[in-house]
Jmol script that loads the backbone (N, CA, C; Angstrom):
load data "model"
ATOM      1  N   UNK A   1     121.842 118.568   4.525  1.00  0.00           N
ATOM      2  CA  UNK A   1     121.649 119.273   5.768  1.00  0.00           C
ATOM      3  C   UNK A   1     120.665 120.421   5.545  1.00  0.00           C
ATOM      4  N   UNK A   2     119.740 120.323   5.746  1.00  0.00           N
ATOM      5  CA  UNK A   2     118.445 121.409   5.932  1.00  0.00           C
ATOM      6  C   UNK A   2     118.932 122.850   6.622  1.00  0.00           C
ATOM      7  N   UNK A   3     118.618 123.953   6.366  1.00  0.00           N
ATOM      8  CA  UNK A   3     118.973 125.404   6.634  1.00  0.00           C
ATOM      9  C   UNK A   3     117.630 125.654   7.267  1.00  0.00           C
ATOM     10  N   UNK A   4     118.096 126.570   8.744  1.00  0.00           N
ATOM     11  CA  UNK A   4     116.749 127.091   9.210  1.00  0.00           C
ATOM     12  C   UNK A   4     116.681 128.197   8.256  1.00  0.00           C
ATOM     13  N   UNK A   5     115.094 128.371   8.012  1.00  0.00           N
ATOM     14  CA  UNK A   5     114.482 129.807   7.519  1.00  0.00           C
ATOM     15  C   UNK A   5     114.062 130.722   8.540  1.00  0.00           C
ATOM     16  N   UNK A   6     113.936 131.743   8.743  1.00  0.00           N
ATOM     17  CA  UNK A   6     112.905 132.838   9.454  1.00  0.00           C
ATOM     18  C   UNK A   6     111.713 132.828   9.431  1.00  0.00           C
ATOM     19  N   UNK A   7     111.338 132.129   8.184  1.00  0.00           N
ATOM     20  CA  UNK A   7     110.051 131.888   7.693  1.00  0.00           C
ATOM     21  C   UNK A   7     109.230 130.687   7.785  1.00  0.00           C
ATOM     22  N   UNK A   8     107.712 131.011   7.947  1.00  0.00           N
ATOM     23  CA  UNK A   8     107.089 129.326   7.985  1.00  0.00           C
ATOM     24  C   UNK A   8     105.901 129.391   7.539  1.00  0.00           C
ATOM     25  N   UNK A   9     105.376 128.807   6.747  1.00  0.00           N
ATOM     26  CA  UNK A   9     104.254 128.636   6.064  1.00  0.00           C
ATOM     27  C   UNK A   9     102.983 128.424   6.913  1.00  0.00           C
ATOM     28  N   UNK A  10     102.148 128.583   7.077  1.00  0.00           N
ATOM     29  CA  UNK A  10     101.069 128.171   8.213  1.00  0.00           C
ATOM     30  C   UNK A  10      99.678 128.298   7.558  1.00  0.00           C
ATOM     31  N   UNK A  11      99.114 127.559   7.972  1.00  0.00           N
ATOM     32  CA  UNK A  11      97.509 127.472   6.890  1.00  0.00           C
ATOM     33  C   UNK A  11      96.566 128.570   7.801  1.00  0.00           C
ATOM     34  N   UNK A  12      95.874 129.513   7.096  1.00  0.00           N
ATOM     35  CA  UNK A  12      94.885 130.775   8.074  1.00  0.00           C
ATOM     36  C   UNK A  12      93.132 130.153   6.872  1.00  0.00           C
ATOM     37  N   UNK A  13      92.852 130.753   7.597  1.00  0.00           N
ATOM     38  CA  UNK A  13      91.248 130.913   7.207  1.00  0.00           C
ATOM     39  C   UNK A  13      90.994 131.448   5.584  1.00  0.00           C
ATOM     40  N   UNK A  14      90.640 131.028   4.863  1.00  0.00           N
ATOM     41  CA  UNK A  14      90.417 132.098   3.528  1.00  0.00           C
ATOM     42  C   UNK A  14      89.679 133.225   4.292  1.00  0.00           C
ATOM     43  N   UNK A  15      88.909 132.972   4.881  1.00  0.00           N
ATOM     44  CA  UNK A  15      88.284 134.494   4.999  1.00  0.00           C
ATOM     45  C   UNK A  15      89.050 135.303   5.715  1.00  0.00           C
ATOM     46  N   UNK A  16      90.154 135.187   6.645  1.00  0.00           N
ATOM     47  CA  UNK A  16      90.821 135.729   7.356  1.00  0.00           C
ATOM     48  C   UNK A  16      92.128 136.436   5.683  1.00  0.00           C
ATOM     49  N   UNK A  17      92.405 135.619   5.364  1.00  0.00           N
ATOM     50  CA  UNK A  17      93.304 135.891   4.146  1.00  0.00           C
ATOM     51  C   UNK A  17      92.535 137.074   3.390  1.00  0.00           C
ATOM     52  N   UNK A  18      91.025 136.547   2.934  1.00  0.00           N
ATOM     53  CA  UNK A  18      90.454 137.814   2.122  1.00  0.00           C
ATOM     54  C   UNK A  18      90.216 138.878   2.914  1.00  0.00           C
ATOM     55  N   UNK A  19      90.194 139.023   4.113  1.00  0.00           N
ATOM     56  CA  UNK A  19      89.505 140.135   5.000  1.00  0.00           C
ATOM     57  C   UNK A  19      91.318 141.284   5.231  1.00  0.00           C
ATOM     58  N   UNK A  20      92.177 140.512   4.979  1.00  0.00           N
ATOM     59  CA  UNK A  20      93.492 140.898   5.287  1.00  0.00           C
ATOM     60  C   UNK A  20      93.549 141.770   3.511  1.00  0.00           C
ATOM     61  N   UNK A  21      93.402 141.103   2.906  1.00  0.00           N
ATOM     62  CA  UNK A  21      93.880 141.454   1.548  1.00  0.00           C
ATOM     63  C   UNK A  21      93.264 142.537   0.932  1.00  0.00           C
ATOM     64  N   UNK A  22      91.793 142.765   1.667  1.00  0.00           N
ATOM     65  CA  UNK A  22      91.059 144.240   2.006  1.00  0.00           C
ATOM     66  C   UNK A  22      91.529 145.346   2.374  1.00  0.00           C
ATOM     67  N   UNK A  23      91.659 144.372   3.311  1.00  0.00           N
ATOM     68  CA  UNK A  23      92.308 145.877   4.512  1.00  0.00           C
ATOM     69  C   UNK A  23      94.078 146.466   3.894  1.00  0.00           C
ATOM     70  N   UNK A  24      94.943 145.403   3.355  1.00  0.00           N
ATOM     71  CA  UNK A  24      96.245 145.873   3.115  1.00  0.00           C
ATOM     72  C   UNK A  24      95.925 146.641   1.697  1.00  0.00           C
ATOM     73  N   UNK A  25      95.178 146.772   0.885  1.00  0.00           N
ATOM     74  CA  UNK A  25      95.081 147.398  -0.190  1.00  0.00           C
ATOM     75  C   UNK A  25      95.168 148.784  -0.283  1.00  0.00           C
ATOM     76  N   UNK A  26      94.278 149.594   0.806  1.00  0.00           N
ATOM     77  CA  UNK A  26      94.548 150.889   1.047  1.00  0.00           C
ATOM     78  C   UNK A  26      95.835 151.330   1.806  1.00  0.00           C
ATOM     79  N   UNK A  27      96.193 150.175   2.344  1.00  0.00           N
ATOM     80  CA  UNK A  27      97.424 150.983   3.161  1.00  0.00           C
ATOM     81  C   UNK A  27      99.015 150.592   1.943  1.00  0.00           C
ATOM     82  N   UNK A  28      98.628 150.018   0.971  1.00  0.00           N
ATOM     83  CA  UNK A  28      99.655 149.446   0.217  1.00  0.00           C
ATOM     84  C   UNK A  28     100.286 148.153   1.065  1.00  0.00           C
ATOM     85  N   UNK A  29     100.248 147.694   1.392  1.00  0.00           N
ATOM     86  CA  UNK A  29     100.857 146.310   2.203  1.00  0.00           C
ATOM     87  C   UNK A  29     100.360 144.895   1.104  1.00  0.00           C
ATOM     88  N   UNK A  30     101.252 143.847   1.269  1.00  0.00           N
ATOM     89  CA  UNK A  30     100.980 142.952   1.029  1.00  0.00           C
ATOM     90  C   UNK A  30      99.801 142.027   2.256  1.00  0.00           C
ATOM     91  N   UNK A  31      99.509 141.298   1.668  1.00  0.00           N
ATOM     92  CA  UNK A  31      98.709 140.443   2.701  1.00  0.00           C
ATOM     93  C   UNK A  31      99.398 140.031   3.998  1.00  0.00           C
ATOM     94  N   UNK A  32     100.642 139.624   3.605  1.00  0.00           N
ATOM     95  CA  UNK A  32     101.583 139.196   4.435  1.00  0.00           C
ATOM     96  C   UNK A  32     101.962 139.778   5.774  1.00  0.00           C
ATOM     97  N   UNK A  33     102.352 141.213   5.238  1.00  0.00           N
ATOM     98  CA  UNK A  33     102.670 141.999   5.766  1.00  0.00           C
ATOM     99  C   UNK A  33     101.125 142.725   6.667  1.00  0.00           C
ATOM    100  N   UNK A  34      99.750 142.927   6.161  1.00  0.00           N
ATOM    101  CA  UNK A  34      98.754 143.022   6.901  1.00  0.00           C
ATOM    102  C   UNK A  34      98.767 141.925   8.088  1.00  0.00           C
ATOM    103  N   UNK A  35      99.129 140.819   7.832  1.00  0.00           N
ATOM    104  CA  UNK A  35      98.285 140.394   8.993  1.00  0.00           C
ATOM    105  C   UNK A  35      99.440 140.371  10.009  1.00  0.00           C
ATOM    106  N   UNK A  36     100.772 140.386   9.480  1.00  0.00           N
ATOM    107  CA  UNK A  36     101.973 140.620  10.739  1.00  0.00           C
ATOM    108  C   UNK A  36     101.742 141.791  11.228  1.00  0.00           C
ATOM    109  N   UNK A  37     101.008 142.911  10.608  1.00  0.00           N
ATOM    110  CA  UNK A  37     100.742 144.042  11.132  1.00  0.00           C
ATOM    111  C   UNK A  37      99.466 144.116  12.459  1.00  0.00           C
ATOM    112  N   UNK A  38      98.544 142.923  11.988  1.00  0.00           N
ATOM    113  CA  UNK A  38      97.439 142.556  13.071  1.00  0.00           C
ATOM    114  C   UNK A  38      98.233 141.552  14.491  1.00  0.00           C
ATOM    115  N   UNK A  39      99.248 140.823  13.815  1.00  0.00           N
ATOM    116  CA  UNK A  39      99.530 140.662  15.181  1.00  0.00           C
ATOM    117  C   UNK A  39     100.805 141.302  15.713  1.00  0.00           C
ATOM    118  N   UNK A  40     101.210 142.772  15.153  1.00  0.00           N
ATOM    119  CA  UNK A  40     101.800 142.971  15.899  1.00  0.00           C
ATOM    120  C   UNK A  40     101.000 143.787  16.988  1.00  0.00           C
ATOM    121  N   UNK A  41      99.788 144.204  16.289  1.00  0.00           N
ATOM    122  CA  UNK A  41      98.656 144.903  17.173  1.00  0.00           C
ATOM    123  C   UNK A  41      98.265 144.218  17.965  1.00  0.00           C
ATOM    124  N   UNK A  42      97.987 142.687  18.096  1.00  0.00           N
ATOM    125  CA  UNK A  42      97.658 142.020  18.884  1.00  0.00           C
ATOM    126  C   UNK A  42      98.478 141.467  20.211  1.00  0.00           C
ATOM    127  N   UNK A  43      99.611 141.630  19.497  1.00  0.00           N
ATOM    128  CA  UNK A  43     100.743 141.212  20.693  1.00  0.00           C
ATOM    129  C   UNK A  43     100.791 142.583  21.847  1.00  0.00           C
ATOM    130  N   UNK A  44     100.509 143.664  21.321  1.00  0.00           N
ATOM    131  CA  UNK A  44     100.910 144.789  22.169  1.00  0.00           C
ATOM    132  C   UNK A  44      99.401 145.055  22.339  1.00  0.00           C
ATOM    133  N   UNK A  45      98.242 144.471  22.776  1.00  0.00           N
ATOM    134  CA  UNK A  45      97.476 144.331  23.330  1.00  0.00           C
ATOM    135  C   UNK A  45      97.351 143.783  24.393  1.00  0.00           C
ATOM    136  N   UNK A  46      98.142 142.701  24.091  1.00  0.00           N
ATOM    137  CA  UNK A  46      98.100 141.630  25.023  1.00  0.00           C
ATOM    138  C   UNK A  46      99.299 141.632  26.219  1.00  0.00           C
ATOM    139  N   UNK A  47      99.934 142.107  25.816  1.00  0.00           N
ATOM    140  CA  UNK A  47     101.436 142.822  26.877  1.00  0.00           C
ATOM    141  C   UNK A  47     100.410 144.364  27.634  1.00  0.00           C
ATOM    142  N   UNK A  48      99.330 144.610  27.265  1.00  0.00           N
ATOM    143  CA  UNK A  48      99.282 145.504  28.164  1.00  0.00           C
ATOM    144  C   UNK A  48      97.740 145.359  28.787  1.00  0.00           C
ATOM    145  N   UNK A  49      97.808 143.887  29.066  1.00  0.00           N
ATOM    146  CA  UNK A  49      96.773 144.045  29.897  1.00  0.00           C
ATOM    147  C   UNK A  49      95.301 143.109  29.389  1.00  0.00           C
ATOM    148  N   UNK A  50      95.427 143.104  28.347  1.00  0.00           N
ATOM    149  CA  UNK A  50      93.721 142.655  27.263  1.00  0.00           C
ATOM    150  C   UNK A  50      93.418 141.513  28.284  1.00  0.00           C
ATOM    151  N   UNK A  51      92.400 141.295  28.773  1.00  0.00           N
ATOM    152  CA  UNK A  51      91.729 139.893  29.804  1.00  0.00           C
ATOM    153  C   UNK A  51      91.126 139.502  28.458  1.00  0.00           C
ATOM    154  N   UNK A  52      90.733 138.344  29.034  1.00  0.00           N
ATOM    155  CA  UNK A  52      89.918 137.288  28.054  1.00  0.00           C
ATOM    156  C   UNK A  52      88.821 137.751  27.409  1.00  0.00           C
ATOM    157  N   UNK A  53      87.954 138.370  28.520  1.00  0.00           N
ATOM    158  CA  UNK A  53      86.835 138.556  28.790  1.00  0.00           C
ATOM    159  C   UNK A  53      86.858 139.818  27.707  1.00  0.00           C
ATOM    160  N   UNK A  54      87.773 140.824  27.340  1.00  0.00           N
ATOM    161  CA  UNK A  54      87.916 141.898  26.572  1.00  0.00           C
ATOM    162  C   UNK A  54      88.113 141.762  25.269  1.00  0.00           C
ATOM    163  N   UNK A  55      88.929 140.520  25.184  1.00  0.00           N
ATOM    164  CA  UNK A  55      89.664 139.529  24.170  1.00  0.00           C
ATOM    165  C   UNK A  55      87.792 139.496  23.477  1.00  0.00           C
ATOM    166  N   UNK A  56      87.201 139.252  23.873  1.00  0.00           N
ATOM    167  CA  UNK A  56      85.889 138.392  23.477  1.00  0.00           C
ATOM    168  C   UNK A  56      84.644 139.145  23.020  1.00  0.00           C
ATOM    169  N   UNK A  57      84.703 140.141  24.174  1.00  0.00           N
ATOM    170  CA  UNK A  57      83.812 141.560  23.517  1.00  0.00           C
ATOM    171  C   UNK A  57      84.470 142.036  22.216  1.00  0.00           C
ATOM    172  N   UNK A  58      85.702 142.222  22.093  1.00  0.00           N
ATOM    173  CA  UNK A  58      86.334 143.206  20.917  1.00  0.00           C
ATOM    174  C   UNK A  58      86.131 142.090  19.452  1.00  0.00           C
ATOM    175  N   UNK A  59      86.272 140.929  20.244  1.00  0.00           N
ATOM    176  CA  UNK A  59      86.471 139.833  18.818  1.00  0.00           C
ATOM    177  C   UNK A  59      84.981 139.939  18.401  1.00  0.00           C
ATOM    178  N   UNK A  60      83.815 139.743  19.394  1.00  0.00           N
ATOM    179  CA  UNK A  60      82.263 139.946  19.469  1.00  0.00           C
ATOM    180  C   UNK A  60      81.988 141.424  18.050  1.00  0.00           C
ATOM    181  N   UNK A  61      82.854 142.075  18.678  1.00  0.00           N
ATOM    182  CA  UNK A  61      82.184 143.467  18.235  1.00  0.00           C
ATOM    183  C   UNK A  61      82.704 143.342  16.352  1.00  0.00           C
ATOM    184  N   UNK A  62      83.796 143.050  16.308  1.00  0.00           N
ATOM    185  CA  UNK A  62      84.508 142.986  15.179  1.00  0.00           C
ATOM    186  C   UNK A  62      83.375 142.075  13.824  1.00  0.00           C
ATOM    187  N   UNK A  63      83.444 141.296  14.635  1.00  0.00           N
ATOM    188  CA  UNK A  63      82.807 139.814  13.915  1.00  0.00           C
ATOM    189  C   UNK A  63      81.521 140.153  13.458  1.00  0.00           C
ATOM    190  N   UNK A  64      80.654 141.289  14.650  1.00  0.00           N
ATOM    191  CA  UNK A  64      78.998 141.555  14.508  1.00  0.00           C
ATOM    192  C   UNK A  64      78.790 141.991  12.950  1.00  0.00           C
ATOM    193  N   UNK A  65      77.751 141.953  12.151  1.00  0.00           N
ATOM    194  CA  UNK A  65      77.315 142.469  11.056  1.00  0.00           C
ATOM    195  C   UNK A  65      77.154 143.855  10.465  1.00  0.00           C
ATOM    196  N   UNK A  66      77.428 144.579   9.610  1.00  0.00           N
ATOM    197  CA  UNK A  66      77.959 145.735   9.759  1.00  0.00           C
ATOM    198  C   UNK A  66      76.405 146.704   9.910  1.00  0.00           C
ATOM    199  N   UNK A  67      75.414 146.175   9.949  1.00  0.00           N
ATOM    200  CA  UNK A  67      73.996 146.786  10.516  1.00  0.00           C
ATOM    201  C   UNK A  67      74.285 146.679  11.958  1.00  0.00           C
ATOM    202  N   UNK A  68      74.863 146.400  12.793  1.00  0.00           N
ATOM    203  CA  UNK A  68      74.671 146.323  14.150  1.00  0.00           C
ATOM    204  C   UNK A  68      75.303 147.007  14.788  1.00  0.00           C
ATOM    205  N   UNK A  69      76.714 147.557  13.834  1.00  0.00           N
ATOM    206  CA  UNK A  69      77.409 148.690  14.525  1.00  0.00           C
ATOM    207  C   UNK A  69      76.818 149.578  15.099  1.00  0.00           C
ATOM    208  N   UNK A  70      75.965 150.182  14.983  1.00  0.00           N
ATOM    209  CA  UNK A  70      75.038 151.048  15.451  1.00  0.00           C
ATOM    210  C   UNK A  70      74.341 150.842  17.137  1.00  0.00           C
ATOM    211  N   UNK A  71      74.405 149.229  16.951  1.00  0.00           N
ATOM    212  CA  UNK A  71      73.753 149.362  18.853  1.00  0.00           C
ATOM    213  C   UNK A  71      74.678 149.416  19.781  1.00  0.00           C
ATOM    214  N   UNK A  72      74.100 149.290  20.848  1.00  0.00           N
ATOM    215  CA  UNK A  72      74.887 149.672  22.162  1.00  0.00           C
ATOM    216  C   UNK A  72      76.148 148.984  22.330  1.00  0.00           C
ATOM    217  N   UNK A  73      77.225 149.418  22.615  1.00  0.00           N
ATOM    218  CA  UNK A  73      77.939 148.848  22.541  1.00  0.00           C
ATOM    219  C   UNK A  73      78.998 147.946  23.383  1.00  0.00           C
ATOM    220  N   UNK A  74      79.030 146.419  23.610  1.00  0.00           N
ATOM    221  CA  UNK A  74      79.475 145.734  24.226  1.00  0.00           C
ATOM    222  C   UNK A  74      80.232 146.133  25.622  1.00  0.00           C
ATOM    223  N   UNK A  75      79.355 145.955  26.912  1.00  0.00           N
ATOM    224  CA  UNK A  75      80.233 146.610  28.045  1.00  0.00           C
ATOM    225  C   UNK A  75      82.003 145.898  28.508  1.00  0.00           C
ATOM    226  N   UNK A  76      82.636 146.500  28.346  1.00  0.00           N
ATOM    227  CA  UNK A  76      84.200 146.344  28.829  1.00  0.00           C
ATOM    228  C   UNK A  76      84.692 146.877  29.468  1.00  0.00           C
ATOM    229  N   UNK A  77      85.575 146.367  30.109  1.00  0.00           N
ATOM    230  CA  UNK A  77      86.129 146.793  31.191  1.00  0.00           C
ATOM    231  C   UNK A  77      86.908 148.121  31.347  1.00  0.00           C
ATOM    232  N   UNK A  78      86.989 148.798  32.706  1.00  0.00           N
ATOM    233  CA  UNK A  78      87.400 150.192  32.581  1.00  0.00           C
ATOM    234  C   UNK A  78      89.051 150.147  31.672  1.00  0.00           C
ATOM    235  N   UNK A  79      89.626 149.147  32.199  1.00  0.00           N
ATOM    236  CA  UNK A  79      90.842 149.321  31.573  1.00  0.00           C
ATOM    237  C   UNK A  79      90.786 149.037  30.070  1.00  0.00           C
ATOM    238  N   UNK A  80      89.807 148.539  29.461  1.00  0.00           N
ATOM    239  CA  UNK A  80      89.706 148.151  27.855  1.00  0.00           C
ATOM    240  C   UNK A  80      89.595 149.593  27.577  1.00  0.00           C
ATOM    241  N   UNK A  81      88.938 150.095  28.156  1.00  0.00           N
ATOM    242  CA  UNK A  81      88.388 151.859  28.365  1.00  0.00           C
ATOM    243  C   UNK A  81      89.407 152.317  27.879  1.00  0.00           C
ATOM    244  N   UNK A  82      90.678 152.799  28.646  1.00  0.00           N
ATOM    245  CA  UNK A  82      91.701 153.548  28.549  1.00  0.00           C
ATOM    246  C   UNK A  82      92.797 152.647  27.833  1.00  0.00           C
ATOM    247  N   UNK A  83      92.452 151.326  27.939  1.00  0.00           N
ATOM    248  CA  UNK A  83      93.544 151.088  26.803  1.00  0.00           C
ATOM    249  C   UNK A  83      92.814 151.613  25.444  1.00  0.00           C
ATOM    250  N   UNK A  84      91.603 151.423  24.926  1.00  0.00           N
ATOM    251  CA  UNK A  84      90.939 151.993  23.587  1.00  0.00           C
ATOM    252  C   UNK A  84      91.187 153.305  23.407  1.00  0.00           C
ATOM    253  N   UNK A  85      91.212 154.369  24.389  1.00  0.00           N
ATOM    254  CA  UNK A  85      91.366 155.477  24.340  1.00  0.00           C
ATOM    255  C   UNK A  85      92.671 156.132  24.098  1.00  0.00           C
ATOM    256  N   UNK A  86      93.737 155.028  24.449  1.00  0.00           N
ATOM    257  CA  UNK A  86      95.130 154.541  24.238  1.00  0.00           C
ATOM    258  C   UNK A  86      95.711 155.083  22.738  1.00  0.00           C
ATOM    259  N   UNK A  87      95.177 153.696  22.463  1.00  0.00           N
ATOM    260  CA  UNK A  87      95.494 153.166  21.061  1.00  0.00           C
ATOM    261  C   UNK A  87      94.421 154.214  20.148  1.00  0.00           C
ATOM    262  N   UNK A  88      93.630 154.901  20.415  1.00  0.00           N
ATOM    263  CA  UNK A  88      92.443 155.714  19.301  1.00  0.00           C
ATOM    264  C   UNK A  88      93.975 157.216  19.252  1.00  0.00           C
ATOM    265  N   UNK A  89      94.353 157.167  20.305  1.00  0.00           N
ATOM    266  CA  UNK A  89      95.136 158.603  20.622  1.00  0.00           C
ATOM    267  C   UNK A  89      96.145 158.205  19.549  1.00  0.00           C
ATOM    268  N   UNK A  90      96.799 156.652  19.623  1.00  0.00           N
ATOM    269  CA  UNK A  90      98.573 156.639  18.663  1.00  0.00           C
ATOM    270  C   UNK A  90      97.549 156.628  17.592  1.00  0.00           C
ATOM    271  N   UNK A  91      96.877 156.111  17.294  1.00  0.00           N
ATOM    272  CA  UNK A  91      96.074 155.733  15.738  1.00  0.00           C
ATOM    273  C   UNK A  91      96.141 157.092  14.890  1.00  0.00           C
ATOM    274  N   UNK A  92      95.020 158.139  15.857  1.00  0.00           N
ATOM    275  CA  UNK A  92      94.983 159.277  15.271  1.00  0.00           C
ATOM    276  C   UNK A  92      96.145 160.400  14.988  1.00  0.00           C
ATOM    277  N   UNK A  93      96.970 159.915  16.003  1.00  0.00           N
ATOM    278  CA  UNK A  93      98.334 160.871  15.601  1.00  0.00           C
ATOM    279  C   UNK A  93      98.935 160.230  14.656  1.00  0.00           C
ATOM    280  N   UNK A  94      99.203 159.028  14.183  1.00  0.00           N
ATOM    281  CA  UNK A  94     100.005 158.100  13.348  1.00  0.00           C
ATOM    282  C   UNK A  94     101.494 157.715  14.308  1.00  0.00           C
ATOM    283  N   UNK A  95     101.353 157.374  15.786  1.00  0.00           N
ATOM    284  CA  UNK A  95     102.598 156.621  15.916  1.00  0.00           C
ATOM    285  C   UNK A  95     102.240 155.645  16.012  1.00  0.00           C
ATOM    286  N   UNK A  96     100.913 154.816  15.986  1.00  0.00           N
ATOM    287  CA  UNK A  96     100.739 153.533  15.983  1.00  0.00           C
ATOM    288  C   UNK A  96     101.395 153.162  14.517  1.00  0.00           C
ATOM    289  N   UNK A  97     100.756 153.562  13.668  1.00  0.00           N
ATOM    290  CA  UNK A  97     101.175 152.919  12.037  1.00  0.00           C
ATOM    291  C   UNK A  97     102.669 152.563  12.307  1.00  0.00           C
ATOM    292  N   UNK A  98     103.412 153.608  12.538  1.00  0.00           N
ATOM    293  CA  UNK A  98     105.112 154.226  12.410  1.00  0.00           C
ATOM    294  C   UNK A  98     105.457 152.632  13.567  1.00  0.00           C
ATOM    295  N   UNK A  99     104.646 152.604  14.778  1.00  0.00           N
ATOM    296  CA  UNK A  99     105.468 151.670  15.696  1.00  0.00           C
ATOM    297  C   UNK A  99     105.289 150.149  14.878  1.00  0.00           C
ATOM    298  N   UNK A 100     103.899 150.183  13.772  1.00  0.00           N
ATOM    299  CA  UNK A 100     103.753 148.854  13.323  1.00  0.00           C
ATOM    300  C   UNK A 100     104.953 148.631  12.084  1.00  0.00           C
ATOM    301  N   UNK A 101     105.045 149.874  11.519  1.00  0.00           N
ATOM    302  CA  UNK A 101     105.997 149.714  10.455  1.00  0.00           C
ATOM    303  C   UNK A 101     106.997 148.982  10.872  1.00  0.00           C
ATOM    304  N   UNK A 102     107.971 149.904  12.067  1.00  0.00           N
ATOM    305  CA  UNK A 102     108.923 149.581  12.345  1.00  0.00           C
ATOM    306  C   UNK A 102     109.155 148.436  12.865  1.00  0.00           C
ATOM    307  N   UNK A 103     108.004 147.830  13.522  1.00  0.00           N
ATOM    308  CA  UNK A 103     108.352 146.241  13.783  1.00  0.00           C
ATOM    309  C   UNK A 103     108.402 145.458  12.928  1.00  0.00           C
ATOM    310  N   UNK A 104     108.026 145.786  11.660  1.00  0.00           N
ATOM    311  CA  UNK A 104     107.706 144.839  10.311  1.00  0.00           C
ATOM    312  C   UNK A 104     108.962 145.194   9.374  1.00  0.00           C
ATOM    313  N   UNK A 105     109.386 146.450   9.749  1.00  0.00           N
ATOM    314  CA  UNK A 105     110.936 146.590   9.043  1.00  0.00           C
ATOM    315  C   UNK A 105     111.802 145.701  10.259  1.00  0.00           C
ATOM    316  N   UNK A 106     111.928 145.759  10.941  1.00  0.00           N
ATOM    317  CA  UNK A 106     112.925 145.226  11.949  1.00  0.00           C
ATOM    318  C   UNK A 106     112.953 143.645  11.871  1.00  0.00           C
ATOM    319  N   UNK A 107     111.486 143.310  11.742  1.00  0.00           N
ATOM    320  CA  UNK A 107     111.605 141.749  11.338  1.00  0.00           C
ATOM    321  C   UNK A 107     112.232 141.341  10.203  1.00  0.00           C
ATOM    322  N   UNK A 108     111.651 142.153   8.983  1.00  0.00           N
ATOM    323  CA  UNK A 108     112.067 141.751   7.572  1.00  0.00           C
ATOM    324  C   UNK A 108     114.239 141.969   7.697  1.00  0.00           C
ATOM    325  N   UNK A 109     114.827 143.366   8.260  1.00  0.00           N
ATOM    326  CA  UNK A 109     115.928 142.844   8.640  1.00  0.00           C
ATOM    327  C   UNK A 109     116.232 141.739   9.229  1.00  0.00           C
ATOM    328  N   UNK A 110     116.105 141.605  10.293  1.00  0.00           N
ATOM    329  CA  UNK A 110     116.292 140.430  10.941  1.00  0.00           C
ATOM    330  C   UNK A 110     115.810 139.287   9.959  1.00  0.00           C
ATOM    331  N   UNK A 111     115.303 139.058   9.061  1.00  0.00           N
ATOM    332  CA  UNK A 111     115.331 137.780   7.995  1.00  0.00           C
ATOM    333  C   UNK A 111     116.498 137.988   6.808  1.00  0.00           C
ATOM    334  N   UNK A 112     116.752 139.270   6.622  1.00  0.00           N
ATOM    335  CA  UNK A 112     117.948 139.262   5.576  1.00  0.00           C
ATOM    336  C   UNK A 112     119.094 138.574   5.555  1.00  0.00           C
ATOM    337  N   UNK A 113     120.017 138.336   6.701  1.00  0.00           N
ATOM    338  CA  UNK A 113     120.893 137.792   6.868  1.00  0.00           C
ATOM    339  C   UNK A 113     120.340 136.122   6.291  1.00  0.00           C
ATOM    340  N   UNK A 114     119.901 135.498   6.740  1.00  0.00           N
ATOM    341  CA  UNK A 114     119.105 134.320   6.798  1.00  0.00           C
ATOM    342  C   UNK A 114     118.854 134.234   5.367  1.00  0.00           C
ATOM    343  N   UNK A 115     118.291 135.237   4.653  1.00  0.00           N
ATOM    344  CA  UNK A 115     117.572 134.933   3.645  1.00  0.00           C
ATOM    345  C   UNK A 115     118.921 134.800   2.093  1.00  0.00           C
ATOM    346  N   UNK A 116     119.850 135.948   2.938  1.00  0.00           N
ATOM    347  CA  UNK A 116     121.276 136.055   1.846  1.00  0.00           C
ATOM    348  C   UNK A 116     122.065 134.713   1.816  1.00  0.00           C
ATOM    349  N   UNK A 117     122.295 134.158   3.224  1.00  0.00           N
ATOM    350  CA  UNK A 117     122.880 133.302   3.383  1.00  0.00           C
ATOM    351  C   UNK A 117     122.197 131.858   2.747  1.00  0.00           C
ATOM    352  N   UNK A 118     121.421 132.179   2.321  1.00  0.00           N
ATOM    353  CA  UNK A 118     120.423 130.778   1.855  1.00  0.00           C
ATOM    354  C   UNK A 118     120.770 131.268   0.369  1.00  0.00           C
ATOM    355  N   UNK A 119     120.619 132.440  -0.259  1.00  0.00           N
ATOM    356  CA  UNK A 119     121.188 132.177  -1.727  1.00  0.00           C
ATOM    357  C   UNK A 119     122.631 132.291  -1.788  1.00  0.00           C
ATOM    358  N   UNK A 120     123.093 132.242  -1.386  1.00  0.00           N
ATOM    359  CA  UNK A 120     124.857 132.099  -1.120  1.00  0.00           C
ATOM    360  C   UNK A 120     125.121 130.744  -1.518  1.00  0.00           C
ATOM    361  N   UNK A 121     123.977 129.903  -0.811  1.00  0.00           N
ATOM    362  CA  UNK A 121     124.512 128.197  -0.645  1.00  0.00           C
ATOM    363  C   UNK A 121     124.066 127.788  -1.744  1.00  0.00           C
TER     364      UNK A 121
END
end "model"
wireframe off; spacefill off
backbone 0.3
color backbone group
């Protein structure tokens, strides 16, 4: 009889993996934990509003070459506006980090039970 896990293996991009494994180095995170941290950013983007069309500039802007940062920059919508201005405000105070932590502690609880009960058996 097979045991559900919490967990699931899923195949990502190497470059998405190396670009994660960058970024979690300074903050101390595992890879793992970086990119649950990107979508927990992404999920609470998307609960407040992100259109497609914003979805596409930001992915645009991200993706551009790091010489291009410099030009004008991709027009978006007023509300991308104040949601950016949003999220620059928790960033710089640090309750964004604290709200990402805590969703990434709250998950990893929420797998303990699951995970005890599987070395039990």
């Amino acid at each position: 009889m097979a045991t559900s896990t919490p967990f699931a293996s899923v195949k990502l991009p190497a470059s998405l993996v190396d670009k994660a494994r960058d970024a979690a180095q300074p903050m101390r995170r595992s890879v793992a934990s970086q990119i649950e941290y990107w979508a927990t950013l992404g999920r609470a983007l998307e609960r407040a509003g992100l259109t497609v069309q914003d979805s596409q500039a930001l992915i645009a802007r991200e993706e551009s070459p790091p010489y291009m940062t410099t030009a004008a920059p991709t027009a978006l919508s007023p509300e991308l506006g104040a949601l950016h201005d949003h999220v620059l405000a928790l960033a710089q105070s640090g309750a964004l980090a604290q709200r990402a932590q805590a969703a990434v502690a709250e998950n990893r609880a929420k797998a303990a039970p699951a995970t005890r009960s599987r070395k039990a058996a």
